[in-house]
Backbone bond lengths (Angstrom), bond angles and torsions (degrees), N, CA, C in turn:
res aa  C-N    CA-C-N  psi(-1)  N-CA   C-N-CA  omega(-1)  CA-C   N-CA-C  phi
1 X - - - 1.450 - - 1.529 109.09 -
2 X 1.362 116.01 134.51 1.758 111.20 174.13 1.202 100.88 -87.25
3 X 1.633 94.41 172.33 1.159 116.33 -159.06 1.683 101.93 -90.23
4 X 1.300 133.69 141.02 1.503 117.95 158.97 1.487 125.86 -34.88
5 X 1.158 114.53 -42.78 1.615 102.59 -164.93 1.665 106.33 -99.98
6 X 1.577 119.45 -11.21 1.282 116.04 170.02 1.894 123.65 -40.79
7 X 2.378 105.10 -40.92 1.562 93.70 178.86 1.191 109.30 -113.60
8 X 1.762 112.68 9.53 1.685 112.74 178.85 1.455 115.81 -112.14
9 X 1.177 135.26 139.34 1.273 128.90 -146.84 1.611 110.55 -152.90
10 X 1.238 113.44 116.43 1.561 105.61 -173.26 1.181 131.29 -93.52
11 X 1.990 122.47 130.39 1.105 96.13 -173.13 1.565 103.73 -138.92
12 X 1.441 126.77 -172.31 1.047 112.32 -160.98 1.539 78.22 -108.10
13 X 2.326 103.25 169.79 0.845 128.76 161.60 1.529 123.15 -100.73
14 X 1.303 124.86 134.35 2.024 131.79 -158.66 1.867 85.56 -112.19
15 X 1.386 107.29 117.58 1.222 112.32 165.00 2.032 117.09 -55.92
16 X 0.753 140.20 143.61 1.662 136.99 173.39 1.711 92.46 -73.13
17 X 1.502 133.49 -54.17 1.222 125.22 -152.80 1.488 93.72 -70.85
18 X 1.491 124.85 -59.52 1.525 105.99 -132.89 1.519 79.95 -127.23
19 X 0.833 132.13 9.51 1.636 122.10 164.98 1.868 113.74 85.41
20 X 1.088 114.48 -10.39 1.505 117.00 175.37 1.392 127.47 -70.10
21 X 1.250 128.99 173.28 1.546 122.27 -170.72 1.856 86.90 -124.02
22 X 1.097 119.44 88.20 1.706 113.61 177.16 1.546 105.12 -82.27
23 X 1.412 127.41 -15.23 1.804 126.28 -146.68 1.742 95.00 -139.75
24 X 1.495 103.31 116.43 1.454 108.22 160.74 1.713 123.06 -107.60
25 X 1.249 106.87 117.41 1.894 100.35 -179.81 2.040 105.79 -136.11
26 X 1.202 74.18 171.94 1.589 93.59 -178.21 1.748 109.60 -97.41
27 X 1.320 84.53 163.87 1.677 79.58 179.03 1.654 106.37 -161.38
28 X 1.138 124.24 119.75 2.093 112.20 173.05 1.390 94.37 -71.17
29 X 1.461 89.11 127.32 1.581 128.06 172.74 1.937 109.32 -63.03
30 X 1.307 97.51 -47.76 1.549 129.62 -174.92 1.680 89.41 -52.38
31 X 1.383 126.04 -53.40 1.775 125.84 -153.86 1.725 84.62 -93.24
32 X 1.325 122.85 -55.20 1.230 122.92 -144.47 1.226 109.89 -105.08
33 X 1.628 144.60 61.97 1.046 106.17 -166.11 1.492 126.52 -105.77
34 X 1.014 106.53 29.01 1.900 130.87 169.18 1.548 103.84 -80.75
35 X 1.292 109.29 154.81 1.400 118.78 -179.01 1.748 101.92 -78.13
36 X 1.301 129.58 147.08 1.388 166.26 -179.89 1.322 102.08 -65.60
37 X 1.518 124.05 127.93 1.546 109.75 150.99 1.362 84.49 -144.02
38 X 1.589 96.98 153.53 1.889 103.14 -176.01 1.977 98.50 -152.06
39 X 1.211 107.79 143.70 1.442 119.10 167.97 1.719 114.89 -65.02
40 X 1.239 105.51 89.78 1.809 100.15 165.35 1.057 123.37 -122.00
41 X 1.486 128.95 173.72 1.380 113.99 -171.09 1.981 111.73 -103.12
42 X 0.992 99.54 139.81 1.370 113.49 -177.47 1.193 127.06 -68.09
43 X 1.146 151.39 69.10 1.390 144.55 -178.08 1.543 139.39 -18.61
44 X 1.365 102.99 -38.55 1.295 133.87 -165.30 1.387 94.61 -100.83
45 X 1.208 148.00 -70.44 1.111 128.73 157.06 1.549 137.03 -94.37
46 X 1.280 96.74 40.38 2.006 119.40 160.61 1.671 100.49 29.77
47 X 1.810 102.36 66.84 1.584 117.66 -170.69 1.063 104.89 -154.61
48 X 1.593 130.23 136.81 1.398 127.97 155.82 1.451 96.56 -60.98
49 X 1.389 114.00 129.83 1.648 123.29 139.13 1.106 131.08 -158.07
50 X 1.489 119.60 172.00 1.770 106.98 -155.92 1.516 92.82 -81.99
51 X 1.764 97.45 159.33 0.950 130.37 168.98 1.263 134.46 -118.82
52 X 1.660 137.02 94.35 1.044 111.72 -169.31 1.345 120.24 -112.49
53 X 1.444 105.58 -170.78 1.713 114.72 -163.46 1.844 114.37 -71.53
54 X 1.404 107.18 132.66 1.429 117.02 179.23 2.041 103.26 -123.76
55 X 1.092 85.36 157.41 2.344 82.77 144.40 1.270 112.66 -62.94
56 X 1.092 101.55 139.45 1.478 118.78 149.07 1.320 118.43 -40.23
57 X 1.218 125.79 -68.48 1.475 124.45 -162.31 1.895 106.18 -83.97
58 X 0.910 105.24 -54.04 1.418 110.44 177.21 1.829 108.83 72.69
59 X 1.171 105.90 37.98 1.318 109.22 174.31 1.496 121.54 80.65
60 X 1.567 114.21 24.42 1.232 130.98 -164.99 1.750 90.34 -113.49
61 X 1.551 124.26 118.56 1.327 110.97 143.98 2.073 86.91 98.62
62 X 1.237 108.39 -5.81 1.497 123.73 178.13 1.427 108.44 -75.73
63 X 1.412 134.83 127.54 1.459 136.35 172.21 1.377 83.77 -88.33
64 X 1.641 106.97 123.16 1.251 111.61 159.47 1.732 142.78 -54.21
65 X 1.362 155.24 153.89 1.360 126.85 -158.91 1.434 72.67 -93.98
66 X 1.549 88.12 166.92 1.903 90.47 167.35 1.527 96.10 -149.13
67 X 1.402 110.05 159.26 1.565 125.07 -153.78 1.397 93.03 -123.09
């Protein structure tokens, strides 16, 4: 049996207007494997606009590689 998180994978959503990540979702990698864009509403500037797919972490909480 697999594991849940082996084909679902979470990532954040990047507003287009104001650059923030307000929306976290999952998505199977396995069905989808193109990047995400979806209509949500923006907080920061009180607007539907698309949002599309980033990482989650974005280099936050990342041990850097080192050479």
């Amino acid at each position: 049996m697999a594991k849940k998180s082996e084909k679902r994978k979470i990532v954040g959503l990047v507003c287009k207007a104001c650059g923030g990540r307000h929306y976290y979702t999952t998505k199977n990698t396995m069905n989808v494997p193109d990047k995400i864009a979806l209509i949500k509403y923006c907080p920061v500037k009180r607007v539907r606009t698309k949002q599309t797919e980033t990482k989650k972490n974005l280099g936050r909480n990342v041990v850097p590689v080192r050479r």
